[in-house]
mmCIF file of the N, C-alpha and C atoms, coordinates in Angstrom:
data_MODEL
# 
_entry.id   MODEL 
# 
loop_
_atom_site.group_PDB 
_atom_site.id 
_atom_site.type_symbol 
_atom_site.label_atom_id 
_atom_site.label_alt_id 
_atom_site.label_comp_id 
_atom_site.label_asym_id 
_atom_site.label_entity_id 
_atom_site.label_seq_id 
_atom_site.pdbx_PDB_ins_code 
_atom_site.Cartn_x 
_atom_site.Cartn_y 
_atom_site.Cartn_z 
_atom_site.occupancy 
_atom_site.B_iso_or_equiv 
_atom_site.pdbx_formal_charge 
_atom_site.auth_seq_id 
_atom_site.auth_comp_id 
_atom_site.auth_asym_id 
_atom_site.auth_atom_id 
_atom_site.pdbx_PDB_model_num 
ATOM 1   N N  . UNK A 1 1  ? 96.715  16.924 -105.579 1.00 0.00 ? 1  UNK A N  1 
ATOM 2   C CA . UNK A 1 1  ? 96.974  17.812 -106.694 1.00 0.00 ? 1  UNK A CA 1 
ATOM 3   C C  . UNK A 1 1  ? 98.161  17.248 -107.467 1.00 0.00 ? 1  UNK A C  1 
ATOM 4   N N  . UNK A 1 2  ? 97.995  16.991 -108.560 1.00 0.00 ? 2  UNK A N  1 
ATOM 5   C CA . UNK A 1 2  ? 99.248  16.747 -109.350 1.00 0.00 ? 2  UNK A CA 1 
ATOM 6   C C  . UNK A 1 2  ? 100.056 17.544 -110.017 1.00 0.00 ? 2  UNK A C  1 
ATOM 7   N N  . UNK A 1 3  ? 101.294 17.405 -109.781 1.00 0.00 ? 3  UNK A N  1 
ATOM 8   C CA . UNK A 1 3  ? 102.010 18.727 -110.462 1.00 0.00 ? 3  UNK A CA 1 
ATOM 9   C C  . UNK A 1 3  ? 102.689 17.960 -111.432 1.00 0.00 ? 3  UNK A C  1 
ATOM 10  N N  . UNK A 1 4  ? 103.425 18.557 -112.231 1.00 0.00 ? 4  UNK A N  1 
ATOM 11  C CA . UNK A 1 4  ? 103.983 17.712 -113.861 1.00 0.00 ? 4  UNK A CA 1 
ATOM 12  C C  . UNK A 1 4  ? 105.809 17.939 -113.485 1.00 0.00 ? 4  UNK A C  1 
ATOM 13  N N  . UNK A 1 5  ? 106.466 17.887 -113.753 1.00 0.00 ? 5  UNK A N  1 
ATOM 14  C CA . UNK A 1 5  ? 107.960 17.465 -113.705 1.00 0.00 ? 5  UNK A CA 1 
ATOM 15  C C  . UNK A 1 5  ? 108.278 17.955 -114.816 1.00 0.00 ? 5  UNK A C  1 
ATOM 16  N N  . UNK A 1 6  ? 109.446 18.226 -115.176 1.00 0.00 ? 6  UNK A N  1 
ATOM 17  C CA . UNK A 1 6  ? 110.149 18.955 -116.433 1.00 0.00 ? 6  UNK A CA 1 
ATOM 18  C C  . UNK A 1 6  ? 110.011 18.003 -117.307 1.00 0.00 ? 6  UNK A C  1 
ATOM 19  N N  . UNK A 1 7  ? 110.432 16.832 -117.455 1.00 0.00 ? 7  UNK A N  1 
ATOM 20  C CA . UNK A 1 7  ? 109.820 15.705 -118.062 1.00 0.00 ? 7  UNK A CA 1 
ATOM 21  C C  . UNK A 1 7  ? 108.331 15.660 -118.497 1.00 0.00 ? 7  UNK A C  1 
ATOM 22  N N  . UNK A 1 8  ? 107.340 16.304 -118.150 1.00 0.00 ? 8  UNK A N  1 
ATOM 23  C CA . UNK A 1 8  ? 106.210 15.985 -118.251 1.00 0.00 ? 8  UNK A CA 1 
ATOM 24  C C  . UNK A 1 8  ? 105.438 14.937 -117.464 1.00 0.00 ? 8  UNK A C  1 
ATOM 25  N N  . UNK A 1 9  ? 106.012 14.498 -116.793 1.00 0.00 ? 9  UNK A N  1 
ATOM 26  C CA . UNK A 1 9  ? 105.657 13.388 -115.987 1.00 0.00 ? 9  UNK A CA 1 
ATOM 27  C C  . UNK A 1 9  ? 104.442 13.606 -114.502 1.00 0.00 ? 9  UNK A C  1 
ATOM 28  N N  . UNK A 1 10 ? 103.269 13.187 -114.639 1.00 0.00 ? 10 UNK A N  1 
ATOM 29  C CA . UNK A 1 10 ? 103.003 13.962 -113.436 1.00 0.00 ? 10 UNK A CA 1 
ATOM 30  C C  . UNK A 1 10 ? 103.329 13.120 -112.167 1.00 0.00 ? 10 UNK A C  1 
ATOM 31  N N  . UNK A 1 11 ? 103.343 13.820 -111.378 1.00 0.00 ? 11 UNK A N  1 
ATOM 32  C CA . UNK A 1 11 ? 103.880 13.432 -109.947 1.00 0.00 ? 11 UNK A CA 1 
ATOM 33  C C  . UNK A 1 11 ? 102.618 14.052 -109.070 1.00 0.00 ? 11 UNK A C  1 
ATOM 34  N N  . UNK A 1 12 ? 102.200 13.281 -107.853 1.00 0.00 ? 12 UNK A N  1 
ATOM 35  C CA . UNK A 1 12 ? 101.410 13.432 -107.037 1.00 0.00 ? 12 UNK A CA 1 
ATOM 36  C C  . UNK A 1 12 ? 101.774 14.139 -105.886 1.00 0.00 ? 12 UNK A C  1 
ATOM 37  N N  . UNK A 1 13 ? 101.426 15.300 -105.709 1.00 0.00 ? 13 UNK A N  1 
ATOM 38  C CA . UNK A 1 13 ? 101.752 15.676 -104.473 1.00 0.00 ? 13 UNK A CA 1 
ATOM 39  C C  . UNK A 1 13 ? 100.757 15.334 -103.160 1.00 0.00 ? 13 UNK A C  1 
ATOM 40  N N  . UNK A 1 14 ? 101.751 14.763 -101.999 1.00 0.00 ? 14 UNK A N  1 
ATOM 41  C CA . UNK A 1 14 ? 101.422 14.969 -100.858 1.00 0.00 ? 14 UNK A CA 1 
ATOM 42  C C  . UNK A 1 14 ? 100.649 15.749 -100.514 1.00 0.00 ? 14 UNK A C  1 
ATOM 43  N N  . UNK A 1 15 ? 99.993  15.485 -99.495  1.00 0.00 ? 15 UNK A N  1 
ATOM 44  C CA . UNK A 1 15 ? 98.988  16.856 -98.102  1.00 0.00 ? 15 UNK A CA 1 
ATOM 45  C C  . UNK A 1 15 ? 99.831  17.442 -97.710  1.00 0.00 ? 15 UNK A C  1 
ATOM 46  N N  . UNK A 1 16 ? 100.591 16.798 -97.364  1.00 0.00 ? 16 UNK A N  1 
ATOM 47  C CA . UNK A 1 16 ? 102.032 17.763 -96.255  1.00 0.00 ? 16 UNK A CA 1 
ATOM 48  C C  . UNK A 1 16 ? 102.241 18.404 -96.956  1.00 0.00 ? 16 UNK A C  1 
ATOM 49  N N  . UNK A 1 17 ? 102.964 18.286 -98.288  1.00 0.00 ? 17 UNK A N  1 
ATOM 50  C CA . UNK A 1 17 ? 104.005 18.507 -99.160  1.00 0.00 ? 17 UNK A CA 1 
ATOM 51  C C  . UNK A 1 17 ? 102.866 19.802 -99.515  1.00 0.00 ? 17 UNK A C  1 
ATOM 52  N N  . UNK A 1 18 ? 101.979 19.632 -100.064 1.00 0.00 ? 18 UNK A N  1 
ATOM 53  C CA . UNK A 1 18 ? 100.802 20.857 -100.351 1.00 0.00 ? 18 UNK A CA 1 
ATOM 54  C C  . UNK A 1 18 ? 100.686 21.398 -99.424  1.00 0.00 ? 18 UNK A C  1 
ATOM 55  N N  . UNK A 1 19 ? 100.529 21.450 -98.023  1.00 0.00 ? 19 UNK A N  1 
ATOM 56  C CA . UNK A 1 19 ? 100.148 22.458 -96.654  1.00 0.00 ? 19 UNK A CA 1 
ATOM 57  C C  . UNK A 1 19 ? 101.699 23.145 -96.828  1.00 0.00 ? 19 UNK A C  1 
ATOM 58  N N  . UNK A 1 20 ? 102.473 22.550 -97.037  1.00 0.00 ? 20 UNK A N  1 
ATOM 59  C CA . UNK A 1 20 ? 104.202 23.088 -96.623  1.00 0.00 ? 20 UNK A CA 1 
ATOM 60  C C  . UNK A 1 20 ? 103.754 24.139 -97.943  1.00 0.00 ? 20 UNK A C  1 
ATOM 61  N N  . UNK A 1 21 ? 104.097 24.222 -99.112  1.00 0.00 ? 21 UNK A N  1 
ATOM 62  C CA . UNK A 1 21 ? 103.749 24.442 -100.125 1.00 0.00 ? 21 UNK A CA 1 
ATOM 63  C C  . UNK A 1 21 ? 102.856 26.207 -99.725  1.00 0.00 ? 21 UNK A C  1 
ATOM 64  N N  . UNK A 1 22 ? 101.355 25.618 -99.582  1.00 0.00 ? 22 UNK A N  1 
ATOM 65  C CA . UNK A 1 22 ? 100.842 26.800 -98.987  1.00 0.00 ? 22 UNK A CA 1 
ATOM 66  C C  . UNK A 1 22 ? 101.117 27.673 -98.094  1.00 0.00 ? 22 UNK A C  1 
ATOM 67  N N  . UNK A 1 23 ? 102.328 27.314 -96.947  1.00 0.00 ? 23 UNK A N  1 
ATOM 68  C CA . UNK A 1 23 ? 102.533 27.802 -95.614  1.00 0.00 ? 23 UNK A CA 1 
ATOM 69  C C  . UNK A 1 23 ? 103.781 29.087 -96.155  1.00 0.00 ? 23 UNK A C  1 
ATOM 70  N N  . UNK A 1 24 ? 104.214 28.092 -97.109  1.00 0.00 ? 24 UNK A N  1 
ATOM 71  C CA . UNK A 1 24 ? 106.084 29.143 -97.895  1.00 0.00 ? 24 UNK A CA 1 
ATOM 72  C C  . UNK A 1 24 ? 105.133 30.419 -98.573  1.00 0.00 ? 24 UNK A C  1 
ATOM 73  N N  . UNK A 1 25 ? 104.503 30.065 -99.725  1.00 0.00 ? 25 UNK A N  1 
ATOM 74  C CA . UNK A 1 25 ? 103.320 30.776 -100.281 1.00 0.00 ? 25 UNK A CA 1 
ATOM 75  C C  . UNK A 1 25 ? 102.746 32.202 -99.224  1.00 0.00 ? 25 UNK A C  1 
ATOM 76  N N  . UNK A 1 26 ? 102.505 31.790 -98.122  1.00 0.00 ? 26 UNK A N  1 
ATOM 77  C CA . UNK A 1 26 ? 101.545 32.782 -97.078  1.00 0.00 ? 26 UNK A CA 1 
ATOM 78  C C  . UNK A 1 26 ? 102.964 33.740 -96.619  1.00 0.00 ? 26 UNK A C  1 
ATOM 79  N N  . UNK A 1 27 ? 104.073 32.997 -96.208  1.00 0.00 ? 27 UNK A N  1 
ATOM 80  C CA . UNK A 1 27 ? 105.046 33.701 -95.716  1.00 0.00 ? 27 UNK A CA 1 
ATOM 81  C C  . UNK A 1 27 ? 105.455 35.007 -96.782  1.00 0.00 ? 27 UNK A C  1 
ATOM 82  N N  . UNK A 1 28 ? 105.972 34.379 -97.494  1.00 0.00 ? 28 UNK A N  1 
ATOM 83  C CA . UNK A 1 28 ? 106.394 35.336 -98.891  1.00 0.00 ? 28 UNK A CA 1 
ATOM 84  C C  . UNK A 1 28 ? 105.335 36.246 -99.093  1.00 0.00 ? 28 UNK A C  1 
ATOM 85  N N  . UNK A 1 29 ? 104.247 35.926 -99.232  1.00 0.00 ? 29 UNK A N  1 
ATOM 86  C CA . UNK A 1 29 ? 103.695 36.961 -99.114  1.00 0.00 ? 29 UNK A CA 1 
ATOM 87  C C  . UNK A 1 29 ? 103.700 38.373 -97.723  1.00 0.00 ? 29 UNK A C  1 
ATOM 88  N N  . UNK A 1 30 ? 103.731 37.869 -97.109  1.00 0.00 ? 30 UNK A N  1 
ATOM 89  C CA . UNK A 1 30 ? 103.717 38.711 -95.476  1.00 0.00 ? 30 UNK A CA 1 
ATOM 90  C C  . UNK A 1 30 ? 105.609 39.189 -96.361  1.00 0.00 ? 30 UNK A C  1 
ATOM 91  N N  . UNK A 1 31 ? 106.031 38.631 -95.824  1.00 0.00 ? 31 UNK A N  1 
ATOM 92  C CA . UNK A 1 31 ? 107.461 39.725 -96.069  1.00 0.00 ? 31 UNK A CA 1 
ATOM 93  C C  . UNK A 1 31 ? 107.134 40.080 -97.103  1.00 0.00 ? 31 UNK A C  1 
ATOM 94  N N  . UNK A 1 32 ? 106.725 40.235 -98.352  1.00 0.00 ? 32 UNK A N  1 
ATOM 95  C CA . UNK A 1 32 ? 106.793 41.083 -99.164  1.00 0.00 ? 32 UNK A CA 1 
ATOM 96  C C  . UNK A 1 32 ? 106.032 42.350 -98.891  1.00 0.00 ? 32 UNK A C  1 
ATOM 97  N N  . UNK A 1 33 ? 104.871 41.830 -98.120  1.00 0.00 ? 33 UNK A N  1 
ATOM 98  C CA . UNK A 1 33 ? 104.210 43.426 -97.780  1.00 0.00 ? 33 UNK A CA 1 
ATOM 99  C C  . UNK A 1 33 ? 104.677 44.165 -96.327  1.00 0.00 ? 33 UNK A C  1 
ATOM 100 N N  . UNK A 1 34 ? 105.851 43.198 -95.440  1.00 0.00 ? 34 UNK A N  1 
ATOM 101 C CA . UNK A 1 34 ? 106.489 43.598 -94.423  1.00 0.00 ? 34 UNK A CA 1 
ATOM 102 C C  . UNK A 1 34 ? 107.748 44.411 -95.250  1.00 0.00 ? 34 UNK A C  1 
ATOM 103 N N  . UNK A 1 35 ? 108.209 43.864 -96.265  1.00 0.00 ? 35 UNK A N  1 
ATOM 104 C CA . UNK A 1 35 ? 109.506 44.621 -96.796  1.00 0.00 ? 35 UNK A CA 1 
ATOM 105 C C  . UNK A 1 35 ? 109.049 46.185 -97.507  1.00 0.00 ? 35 UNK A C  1 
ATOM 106 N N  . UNK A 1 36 ? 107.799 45.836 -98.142  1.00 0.00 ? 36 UNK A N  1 
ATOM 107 C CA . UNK A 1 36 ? 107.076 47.209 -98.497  1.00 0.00 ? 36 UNK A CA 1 
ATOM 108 C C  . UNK A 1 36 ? 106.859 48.420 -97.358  1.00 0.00 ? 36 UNK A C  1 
ATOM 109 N N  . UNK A 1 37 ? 106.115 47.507 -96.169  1.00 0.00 ? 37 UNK A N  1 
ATOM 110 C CA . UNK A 1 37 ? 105.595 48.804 -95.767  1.00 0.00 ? 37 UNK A CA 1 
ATOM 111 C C  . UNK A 1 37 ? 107.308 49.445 -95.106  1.00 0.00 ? 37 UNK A C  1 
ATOM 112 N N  . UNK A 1 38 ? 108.483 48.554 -94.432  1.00 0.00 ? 38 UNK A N  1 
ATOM 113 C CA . UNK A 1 38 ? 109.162 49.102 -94.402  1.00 0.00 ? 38 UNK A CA 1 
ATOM 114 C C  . UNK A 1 38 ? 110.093 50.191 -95.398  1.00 0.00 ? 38 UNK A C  1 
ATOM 115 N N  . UNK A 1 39 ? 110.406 50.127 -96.462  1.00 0.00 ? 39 UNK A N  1 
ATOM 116 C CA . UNK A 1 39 ? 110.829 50.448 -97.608  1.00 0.00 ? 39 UNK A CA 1 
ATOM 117 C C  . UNK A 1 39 ? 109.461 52.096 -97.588  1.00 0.00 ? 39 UNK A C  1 
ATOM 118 N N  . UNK A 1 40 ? 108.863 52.247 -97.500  1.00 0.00 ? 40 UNK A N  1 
ATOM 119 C CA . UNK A 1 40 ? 107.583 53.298 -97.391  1.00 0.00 ? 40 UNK A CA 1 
ATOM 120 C C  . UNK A 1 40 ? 108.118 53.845 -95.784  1.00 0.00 ? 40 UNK A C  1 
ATOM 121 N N  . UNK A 1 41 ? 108.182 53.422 -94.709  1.00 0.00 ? 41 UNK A N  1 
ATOM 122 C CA . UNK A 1 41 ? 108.687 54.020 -93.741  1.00 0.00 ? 41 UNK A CA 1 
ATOM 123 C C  . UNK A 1 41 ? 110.034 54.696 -93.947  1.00 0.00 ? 41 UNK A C  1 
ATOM 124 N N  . UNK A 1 42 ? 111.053 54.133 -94.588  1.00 0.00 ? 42 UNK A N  1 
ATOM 125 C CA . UNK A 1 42 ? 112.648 54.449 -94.465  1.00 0.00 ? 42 UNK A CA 1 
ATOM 126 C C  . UNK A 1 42 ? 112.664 55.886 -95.236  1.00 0.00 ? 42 UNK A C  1 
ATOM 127 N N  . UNK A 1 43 ? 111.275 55.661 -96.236  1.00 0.00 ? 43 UNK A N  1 
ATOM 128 C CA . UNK A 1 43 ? 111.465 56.676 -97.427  1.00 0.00 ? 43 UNK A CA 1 
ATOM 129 C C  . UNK A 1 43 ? 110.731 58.061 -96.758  1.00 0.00 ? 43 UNK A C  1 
ATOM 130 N N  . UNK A 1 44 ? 109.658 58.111 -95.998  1.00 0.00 ? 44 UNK A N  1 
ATOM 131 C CA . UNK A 1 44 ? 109.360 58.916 -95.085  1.00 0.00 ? 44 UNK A CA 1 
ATOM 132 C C  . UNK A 1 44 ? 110.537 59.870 -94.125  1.00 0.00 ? 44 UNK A C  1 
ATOM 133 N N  . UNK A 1 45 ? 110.886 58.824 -93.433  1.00 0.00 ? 45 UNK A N  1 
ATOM 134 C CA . UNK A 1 45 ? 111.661 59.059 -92.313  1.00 0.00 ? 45 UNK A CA 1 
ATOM 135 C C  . UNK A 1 45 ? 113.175 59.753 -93.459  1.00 0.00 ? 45 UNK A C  1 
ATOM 136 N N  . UNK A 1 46 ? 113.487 59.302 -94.281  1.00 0.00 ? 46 UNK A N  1 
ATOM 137 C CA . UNK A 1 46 ? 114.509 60.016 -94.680  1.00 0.00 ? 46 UNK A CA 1 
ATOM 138 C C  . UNK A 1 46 ? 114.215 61.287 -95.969  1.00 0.00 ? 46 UNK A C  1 
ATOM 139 N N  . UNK A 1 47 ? 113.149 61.381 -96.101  1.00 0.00 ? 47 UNK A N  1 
ATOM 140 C CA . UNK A 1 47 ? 112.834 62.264 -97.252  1.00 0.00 ? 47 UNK A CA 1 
ATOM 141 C C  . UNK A 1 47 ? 113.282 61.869 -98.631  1.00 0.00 ? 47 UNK A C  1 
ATOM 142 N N  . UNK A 1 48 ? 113.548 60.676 -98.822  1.00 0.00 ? 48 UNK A N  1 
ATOM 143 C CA . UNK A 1 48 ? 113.887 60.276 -100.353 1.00 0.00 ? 48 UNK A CA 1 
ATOM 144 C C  . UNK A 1 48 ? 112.800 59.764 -101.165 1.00 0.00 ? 48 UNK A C  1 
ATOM 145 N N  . UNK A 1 49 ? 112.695 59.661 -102.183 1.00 0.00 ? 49 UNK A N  1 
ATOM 146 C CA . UNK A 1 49 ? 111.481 59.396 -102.691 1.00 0.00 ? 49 UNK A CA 1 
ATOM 147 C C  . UNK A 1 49 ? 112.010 57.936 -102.934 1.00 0.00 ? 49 UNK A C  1 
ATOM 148 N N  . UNK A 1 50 ? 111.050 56.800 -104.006 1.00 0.00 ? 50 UNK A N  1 
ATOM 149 C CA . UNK A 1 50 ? 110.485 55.184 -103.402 1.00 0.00 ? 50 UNK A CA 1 
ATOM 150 C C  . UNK A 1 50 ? 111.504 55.408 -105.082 1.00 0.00 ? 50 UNK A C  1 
ATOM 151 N N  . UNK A 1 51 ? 112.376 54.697 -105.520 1.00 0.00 ? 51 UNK A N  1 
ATOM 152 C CA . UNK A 1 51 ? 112.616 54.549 -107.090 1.00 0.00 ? 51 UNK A CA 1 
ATOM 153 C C  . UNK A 1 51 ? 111.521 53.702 -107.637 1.00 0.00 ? 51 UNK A C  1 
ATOM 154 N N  . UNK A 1 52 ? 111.077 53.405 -108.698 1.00 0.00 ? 52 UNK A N  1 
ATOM 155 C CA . UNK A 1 52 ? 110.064 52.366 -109.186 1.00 0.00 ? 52 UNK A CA 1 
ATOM 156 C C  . UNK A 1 52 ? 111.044 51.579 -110.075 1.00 0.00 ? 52 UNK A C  1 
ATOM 157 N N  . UNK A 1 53 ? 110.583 50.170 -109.664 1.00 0.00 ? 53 UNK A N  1 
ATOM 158 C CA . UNK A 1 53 ? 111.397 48.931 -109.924 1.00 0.00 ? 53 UNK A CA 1 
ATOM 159 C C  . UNK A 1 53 ? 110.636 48.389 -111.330 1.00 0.00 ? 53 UNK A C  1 
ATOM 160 N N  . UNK A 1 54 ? 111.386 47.456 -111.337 1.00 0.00 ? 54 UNK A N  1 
ATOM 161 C CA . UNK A 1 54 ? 110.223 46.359 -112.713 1.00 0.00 ? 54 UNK A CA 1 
ATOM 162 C C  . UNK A 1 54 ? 111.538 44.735 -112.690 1.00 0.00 ? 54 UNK A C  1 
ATOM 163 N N  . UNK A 1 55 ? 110.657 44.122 -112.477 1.00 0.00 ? 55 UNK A N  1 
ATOM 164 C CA . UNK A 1 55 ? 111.736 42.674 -112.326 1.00 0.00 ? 55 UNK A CA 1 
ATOM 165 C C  . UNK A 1 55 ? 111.382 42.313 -113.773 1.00 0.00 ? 55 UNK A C  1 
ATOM 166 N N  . UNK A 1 56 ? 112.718 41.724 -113.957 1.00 0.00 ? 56 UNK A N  1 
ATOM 167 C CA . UNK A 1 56 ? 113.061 40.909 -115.318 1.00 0.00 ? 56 UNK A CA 1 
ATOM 168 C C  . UNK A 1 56 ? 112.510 39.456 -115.135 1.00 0.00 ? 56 UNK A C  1 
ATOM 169 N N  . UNK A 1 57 ? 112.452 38.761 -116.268 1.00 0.00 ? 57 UNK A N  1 
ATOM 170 C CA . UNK A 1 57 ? 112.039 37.217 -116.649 1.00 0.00 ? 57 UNK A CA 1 
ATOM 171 C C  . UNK A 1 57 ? 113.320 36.616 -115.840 1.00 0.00 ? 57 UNK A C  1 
ATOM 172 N N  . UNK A 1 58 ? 114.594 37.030 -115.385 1.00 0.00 ? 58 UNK A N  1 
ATOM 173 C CA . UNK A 1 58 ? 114.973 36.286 -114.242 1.00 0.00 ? 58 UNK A CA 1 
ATOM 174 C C  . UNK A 1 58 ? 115.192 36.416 -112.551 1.00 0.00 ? 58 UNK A C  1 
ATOM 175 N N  . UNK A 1 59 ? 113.826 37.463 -112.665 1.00 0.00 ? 59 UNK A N  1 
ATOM 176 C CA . UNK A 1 59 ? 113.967 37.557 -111.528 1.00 0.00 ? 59 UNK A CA 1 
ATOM 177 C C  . UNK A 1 59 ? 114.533 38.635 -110.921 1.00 0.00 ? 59 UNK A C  1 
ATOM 178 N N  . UNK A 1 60 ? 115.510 40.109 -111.887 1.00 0.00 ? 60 UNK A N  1 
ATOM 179 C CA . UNK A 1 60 ? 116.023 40.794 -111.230 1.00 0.00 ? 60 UNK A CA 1 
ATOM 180 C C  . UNK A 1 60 ? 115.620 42.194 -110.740 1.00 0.00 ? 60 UNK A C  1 
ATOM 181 N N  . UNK A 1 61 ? 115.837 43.267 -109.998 1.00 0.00 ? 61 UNK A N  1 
ATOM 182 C CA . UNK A 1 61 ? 115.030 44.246 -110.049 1.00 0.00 ? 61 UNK A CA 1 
ATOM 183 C C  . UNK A 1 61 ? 115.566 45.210 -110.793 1.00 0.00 ? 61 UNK A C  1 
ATOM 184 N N  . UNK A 1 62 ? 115.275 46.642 -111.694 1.00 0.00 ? 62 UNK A N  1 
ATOM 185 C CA . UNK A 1 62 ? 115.726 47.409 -112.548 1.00 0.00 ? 62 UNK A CA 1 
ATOM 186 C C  . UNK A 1 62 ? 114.606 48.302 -112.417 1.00 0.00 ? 62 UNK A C  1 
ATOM 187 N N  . UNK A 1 63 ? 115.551 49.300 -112.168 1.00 0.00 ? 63 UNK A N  1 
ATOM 188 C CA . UNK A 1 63 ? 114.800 50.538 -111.621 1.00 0.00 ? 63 UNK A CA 1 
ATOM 189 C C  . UNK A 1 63 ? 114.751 51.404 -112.847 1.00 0.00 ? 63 UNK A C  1 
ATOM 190 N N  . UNK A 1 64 ? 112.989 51.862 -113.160 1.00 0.00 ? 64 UNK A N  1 
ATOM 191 C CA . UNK A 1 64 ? 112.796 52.167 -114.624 1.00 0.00 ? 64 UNK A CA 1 
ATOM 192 C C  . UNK A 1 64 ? 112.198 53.959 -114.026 1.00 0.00 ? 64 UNK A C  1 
# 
């Protein structure tokens, strides 16, 4: 798979480099739905309700 460089340049990625790639990918996902379902437990267990978030173009969270 070739990926492009800020330059524009493409660069070839590795198998490894792509399996590693996919493996970070699978993780992040699992904690994100491990940080959810906890975040849904805490809010149970303490009677507070969930605030609703919205992330910004850098990334931050802001509770709308």
């Amino acid at each position: 798979m070739a990926k492009t460089t800020k330059d524009e340049i493409p660069v070839e990625e590795s198998a490894q480099a792509s399996e590693v790639s996919d493996k970070v990918r699978e993780a992040r996902a699992l904690l994100g739905k491990q940080m959810s379902a906890n975040l849904i437990a805490i809010a149970e267990l303490t009677h507070t309700p969930i605030p609703h978030m919205q992330v910004d173009e850098h990334g931050v969270f802001h509770e709308i």
